[in-house]
Structure formats: C-alpha cells, structure tokens
C-alpha positions, 0 to 999 in steps of 0.5 A: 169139458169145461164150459165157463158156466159156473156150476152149482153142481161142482158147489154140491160136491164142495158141499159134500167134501166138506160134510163128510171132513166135518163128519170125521173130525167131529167125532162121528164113528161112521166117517173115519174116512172123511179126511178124503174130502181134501181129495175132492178138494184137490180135483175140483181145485185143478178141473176149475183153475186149468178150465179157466186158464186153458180158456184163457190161452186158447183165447188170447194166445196167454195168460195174465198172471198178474190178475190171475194171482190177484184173483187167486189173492183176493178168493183165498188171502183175507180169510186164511189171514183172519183164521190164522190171526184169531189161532194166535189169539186163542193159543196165547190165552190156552196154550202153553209156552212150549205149545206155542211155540211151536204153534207160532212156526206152523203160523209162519209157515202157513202163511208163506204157503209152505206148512205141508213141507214143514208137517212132512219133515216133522213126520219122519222127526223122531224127536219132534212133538209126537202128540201134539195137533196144530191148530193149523194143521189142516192148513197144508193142504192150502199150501198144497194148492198155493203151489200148485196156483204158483207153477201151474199157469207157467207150466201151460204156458211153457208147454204150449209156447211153441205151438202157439207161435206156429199157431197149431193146436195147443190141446196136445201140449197141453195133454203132455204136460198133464199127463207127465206129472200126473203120472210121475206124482201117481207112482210117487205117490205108492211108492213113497206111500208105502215107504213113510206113510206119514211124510207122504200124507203131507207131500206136494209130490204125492198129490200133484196126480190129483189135481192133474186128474182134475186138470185133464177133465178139463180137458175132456170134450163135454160129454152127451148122455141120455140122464139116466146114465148121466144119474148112475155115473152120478150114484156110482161116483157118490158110492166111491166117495161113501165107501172111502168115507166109511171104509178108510180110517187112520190105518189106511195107506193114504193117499197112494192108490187109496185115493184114486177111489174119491178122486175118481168118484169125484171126476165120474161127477163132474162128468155127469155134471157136464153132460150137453143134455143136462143134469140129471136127478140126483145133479140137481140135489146136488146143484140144489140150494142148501147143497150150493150154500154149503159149498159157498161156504165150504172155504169156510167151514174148511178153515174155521172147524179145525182150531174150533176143534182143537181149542175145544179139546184143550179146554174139555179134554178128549171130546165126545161126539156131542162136545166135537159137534158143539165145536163145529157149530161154533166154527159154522157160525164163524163160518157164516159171520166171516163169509158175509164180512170178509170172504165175499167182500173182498172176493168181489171188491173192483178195487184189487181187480183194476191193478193185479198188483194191488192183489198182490199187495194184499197178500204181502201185507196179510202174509206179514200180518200173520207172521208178524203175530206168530213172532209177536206170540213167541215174544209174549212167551215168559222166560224160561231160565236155562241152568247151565249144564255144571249146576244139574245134579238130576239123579244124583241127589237121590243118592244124596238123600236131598230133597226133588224140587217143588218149585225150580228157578232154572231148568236144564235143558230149557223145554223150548230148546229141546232140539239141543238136547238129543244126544250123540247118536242122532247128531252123528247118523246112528240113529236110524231113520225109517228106511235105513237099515246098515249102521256106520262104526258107530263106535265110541268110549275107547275104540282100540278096547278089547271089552265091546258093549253094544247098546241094541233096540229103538229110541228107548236104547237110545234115551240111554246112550248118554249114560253108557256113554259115560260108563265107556269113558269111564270103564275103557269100554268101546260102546257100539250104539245099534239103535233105529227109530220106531223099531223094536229089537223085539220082532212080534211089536215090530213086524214090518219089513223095514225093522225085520231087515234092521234086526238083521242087520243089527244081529249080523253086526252083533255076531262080527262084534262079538261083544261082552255086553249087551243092552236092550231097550225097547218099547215096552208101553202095555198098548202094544202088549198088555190090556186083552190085545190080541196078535194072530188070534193069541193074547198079545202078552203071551206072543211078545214075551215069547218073542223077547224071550227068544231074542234074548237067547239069540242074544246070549248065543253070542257070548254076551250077557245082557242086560235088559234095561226097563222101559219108564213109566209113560207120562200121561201128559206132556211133561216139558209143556207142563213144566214150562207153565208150571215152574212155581208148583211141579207138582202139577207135573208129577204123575203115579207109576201105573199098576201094569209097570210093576210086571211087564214082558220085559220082566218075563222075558228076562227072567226067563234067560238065563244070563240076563239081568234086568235093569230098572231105572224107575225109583230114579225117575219116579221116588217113592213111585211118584214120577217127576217132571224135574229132578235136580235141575234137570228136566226128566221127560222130554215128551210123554215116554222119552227121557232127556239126554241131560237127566239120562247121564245123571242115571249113570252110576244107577245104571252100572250098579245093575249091570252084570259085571264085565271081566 
C-alpha cells in the first residue's frame, strides 16, 4: 500500500488526532476520550516509518541506519529539547521543591526516551505521588515511538536477511516479523489491561500491536475501489474514532481491546487514502489546507498543550473550559513560533543530512542539554534541614501540653526523601501490591508470644504499623501485619476480584491465627460512601456501613475484639509539598477537620458491634480541630490522606489508650 508519495490525507488525520487530544484535556465534556489520538498517532507512526524503510530494503537490499536515525533526529530532537527546557524553566518559577523534584526525574527520563517506563513503575507504586501530573507526562508516548524507531529497522533487517542473500522475496519475512509481535503485544495488552490498568496505559509492550497495525499496511498492496466506497470506508473509519472520542472516558479499560476501534478506524482511512482511483470527498477534507497545516504542526501542538495546561492549572487552580481553552491558545501560538523557528529548520537543514553522524551528535548534545537542566533544577532547590530521628517529638508534645510549631528549622522525614520512610512492611513484602493475595509470616513483636494482634485492612492499616509495632515490643505482642494496596477489608468499597480474593485470604489467615486482637483501618474518604453516591441503586452510606458492619461480626467470630481505627482527615492539598515552601509559616499548611469526619461509616459501623472499639487519632493529627503539616518535628502527612511512619510512631501511647485491653 505504500507508495512514497507524501499524503495530505495522512496530515488530516494527524490533524484530527491532535484536535480531539486537545478537545479532551481542555476540558471539553463531549471528548473525554480524545486521549485515543496518541493511538492514532501510533499507526500512523509505524504505516510511514515501515513504508520507508521497507521501500529502502527492497531497493538496496538494506538499510542506512546512520541516516535513518539522523532524520528521525533532526524531525523529532530539537523541538522536544526546547519544550523540555522551557518546562524546567516554568517549574522552577511555579513549583515547589518536592514538585520539582520530581519534575526533574521525569525530565531526565524523557530526554533518554524511557519516561513511559518510569510513569509505569510509578503506576503500580503506592507511595508514589498520587495526585500530582507531570508537565511531561504526555511525553511517554514519545519515548514509546523512540523505541520503537531503535529496534524496528534491526527487526527488518534481521528478519529478512536470509532471504536477501538467496535473493527471494523478503514480503514473507516481513509479514512474520509484523504479524508476531503484533499479536504477542495484542493478548498482552488485554491480559495485563485487565490486570493493572494503569501500568499498561503506559507499556511499550501493550502498544507495540499499534504500530504493528500501521506497519502491515504498509504492507498491504494498494487498494483499487470506485470513490463512493473509498468515502463509506472513510466515514465509517471517522465514525470509529468519534464513537471513542465521545464514548470512552477515564473508566474505560485502555488500551486493551478498547483501542482497536481508533486504531482500526485509523487503518480503514489510510485505506481509503490509498485507493489507485484516488481520494474520495470526504479524503480531500481531509487532505485540505486548514487539515494539513494543522498536521503540519500536530508535533507541535502535541508538545507545547500539556504543560501550558498544567502551568495554567497551578497558577488558576482547577481550570474551566474556557481557562483550559485559554492555555491551548498559549500553547498554539508556541506552536506556530516554535515550528517556523525551530522544527522546520532543523528538519530540512542539508547539514546533518551530508553526515548522519552529526544527526546523531545533535541528539547527545539536545538529550544532555535537557538533563543537564533537570540537575541544574534540583540543585536550585533550597535546602530542606533533616532533624535527626532522636529530636522528633511528633505526638507527644501534645501530651506535653507544648505548643505545635509555626515556624520549623529541621523537619523529619525530609519531604524530598520520602521514599526512606515507608515503614516495615512495604520494605519486607507485606505490603501487597495489586495482583497478590497470599501473605508471607508476616510477623513481628515477639514471635513465640501466645497474645497475636493482627493489623487488617489497605494502606490506611498500614500508616499504623509503626505504632503497633511498638506496642509489640513493648507489650510482647506477636503482630501479624494483613495489609494490601488499594484493598479495603471492607468488601462494598472494594468489590473487584483482585480485593475479594485478599479478603479471603486475609480471613482464612485470620481464623488460623486465632488472634486476641484486631485492627482495622480502611479507607474511609466520604467520596467513596457519603455525598448522595449510590452502589446498586441504595444510597451508598447505607450499603457500605452495612457491609463494615457485617465485617466487623465476621471479625468478632473469630474470638477477637477489635479495634477500629479511624480514618484521618484528607488534606486538601499536598502537605509535604506545602511545607517544603513554607517552613517560616506552617500555617500555610494547616487546614480544618471536615464536617462529614464527625460521623463517618466507620463509626456506625463500630457502634453497632458489639466487641468493637473505635479508635480515633484525630485530636492528635488535628488540635483543637485544626490539622497540621508538622507536629513536634515531625512531618504529619505524607501525601494528601496518608501519614508518615515517623509521626505514626509518636501515636503510639495514643493508639494503646484506646485499644480494648488484652488479657
């Protein structure tokens, strides 16, 4: 199908990929699918790249890497260089040290082409930043293609290289090595779709079948139709993209088999547009003016919109339609500034085309630049002071009757070194990730004791630990820790099959263990229960203090009594980042006790049993019911809901004050 022609047609569906991303992230209510552009994207990207190095091959029997990469270089390098370079720019003068921080890394990894990977890993991290967007998110799915430029031409070639020497056809070798990891990437993609839905967004692995999918029309022999066919498969492939832009939203399972409806709606295009008899009406729209300098600039727009978005965000707030418009205006006007200045001179400058290797020496020296200033961005971070562990106090002063810090010299832990302060049992296993269901031991205090205390429930049993922990050594306790990401022991919040099996699991273990003791902590954030939700036609409080409830009596049939312990109030902003800006006035980092923390399910729940006792920490994280970013040294939250292990220990004598005694 490919015929070396450039096509204005494949710049109108460029056009219409980036339009429907825009429409999308800017707000508009219509597009909450448009992310599937990228997915056009990714066809169109491995229909054009195989068409020219497959016409290559077949040619001159191979294939010049060097000046293939140097004209992959020169199309994509400088202008993701720039972008890259003004977002360090803008988060240094916007962002916060721990923001910043973490922008910096994203920097780094995009610039070496493997950001998707680090999104991924950070997808299935529970104690990665869970609100926060990187200005160069969007850059994954460029690191996706780098890829995918890298192995691809050695791919063919490898592929092809007997056939060449004995001077056969080298269509069949290439129609395996399409078909193979088209496929293989197609069944990964569903299967670990369906498993960790956000991990796999990110893949290089779930999305290879894309490009694969563009590659093989490349393949194809070009079509001969009459136009009025040629113009239904057009509208019907335009109909598939549509129906995804204004059907698919954040729910969706994606990409999985989701995706095959943009792709293939993208692929029946291209098909019209190929057609020997010409293009038909609606691929002339396409291959129109306005349509191709929108796909002229597509690049672009792809690169600038996002952090325009993101910075508007931060300096607005959650932005209206018409603030998300405003932003992909500023972002156009980049757009047309940057392509006129930077993208078309250097895509057509006959320099890096004599030498491929000067290509190549553009892009060391633009990936250098660009992680040169993510380092630079960290080193213009002011210090935060880490106030060695024997200094905190956290709770206790409130026992104390001393006063909270306004102001703090040293903090602990340091809010840019959260990573060293998770607690025992992420570090050994006993945290479960998603997909994990059995516990190791798991065991801890004194392991011979006869007095078993389990802690039961998701990442709010596991803030805890620390605390528990403590009381183990102290008492002679043997603590098992039953905690996993993401699953509530509460089974009406979490319903899929991955938390059923846990709590199965869990309570099995539970009843083996025979304990004198159990705690529970569980998500307990109204958006999950309160605010008029409904699950299964019931208002949603009801059906999930029912279900806690009958937990609960689950629990105490075990023997056991139980402890409830309480979920904190949510913070309405990023604590650690707050207070790395603001250590001379925390009070920027306080912030009120909700009304609806005052009468949570939890606390029906635990009324309602008999043998169990709820226990609240709040007046500790929140005197007077004002909570607070830092308390005796000691940083409080470590996100917006979660606390830190360090302060979570200083709760100790607080949390054994409440607990039903143990004989």
């Amino acid at each position: 199908m490919w015929t070396g022609a450039f096509r204005d047609d494949i710049q109108g569906i460029r056009a219409v990929a980036i339009v429907i991303a825009l429409l999308a992230h800017a707000g508009f209510p219509f597009a909450t699918g448009g992310y599937v552009g990228v997915d056009m994207f990714f066809v169109l990207s491995g229909f054009l790249i195989t068409g020219l190095l497959v016409t290559e091959l077949e040619g001159t029997g191979k294939i010049r890497l060097g000046k293939f990469y140097a004209r992959r270089v020169k199309r994509l390098v400088p202008l993701a260089i720039l972008v890259l370079a003004a977002t360090v720019l803008a988060t240094q003068l916007l962002f916060s040290p721990v923001r910043s921080q973490m922008i910096s890394g994203d920097v780094i990894a995009a610039a070496a082409h493997f950001v998707n990977w680090r999104f991924s890993v950070q997808a299935v991290d529970y104690f990665a930043p869970d609100t926060v967007v990187s200005p160069v998110q969007h850059y994954w799915s460029l690191s996706v293609e780098e890829q995918f430029y890298l192995l691809w031409p050695a791919l063919l070639l490898a592929a092809t290289l007997w056939l060449r020497r004995s001077g056969r056809s080298i269509r069949p070798a290439l129609w395996v090595a399409v078909a193979v990891p088209g496929i293989l990437s197609l069944g990964y993609s569903v299967w670990y779709t369906g498993q960790s839905p956000d991990p796999a967004y990110f893949s290089t692995l779930t999305r290879v079948w894309e490009l694969a999918l563009g590659a093989a029309l490349a393949l194809m022999p070009r079509p001969s139709m009459s136009r009025p066919v040629a113009a239904a498969l057009t509208y019907a492939g335009l109909g598939a993209v549509v129906f995804a832009t204004v059907t698919y939203d954040g729910t969706t399972a994606f990409p999985g088999l989701a995706a095959l409806v943009p792709t293939l709606g993208v692929a029946a295009i291209v098909i019209a547009g190929s057609n020997a008899r010409g293009l038909s009406v609606p691929g002339r729209v396409l291959a129109s003016r306005p349509f191709c300098h929108v796909g002229d600039i597509s690049y672009g727009l792809y690169l600038w919109h996002w952090p325009a978005l993101i910075f508007a965000a931060e300096i607005w707030g959650p932005l209206s339609l018409w603030q998300g418009v405003a932003a992909v205006a500023v972002a156009w006007t980049l757009t047309e500034v940057s392509h006129r200045l930077v993208e078309q001179p250097f895509r057509y400058a006959s320099y890096f085309s004599i030498r491929p290797r000067r290509g190549l020496v553009l892009w060391a020296g633009g990936a250098a630049t660009a992680i040169g200033a993510a380092l630079v961005l960290v080193w213009a971070q002011p210090s935060i002071p880490t106030a060695p562990a024997s200094a905190v106090a956290g709770a206790a002063i409130l026992d104390d009757d001393r006063p909270i810090e306004r102001r703090a010299t040293s903090i602990h832990p340091n809010p840019l070194r959260l990573g060293d302060d998770r607690g025992r049992l992420p570090e050994d296993g006993c945290f479960l990730p998603k997909g994990e269901s059995e516990h190791p031991e798991c065991a801890y205090g004194d392991p011979s004791s006869e007095a078993t205390v389990i802690l039961f429930g998701d990442s709010k049993a596991n803030q805890h630990f620390p605390a528990l922990e403590f009381l183990a050594r102290k008492h002679g306790w043997r603590l098992v820790g039953l905690v996993k990401a993401g699953c509530s022991p509460v089974p009406a919040v979490a319903r899929d099959d991955d938390c059923r099996a846990w709590r199965e699991a869990a309570l099995e273990r539970i009843d083996s263990e025979q304990p004198v003791l159990i705690a529970v902590g569980s998500n307990y954030w109204p958006g999950l229960a309160e605010a008029g939700r409904r699950i299964d036609g019931r208002p949603a409080s009801e059906v999930v203090t029912e279900s806690f409830t009958a937990m609960l009596s689950r629990l105490r049939e075990s023997g056991a009594r139980v402890a409830v312990v309480k979920d904190l109030p949510r913070a309405p902003f990023d604590v650690p980042e707050c207070v790395s800006e603001s250590l001379d006035d925390l009070e920027q980092c306080w912030f009120p006790v909700p009304d609806h923390h005052h009468d949570t399910y939890a606390d029906r729940a635990a009324e309602a049993v008999g043998g169990a006792q709820l226990v609240d920490l709040t007046p500790a994280v929140c005197p007077a019911g004002t909570c607070r970013g830092v308390i005796g040294r000691a940083l409080v939250y470590r996100d917006h809901g979660h606390i830190t292990a360090t302060f979570a220990e200083t709760l100790a004598p607080r949390i054994e004050r409440q607990l039903p005694r143990i004989r």
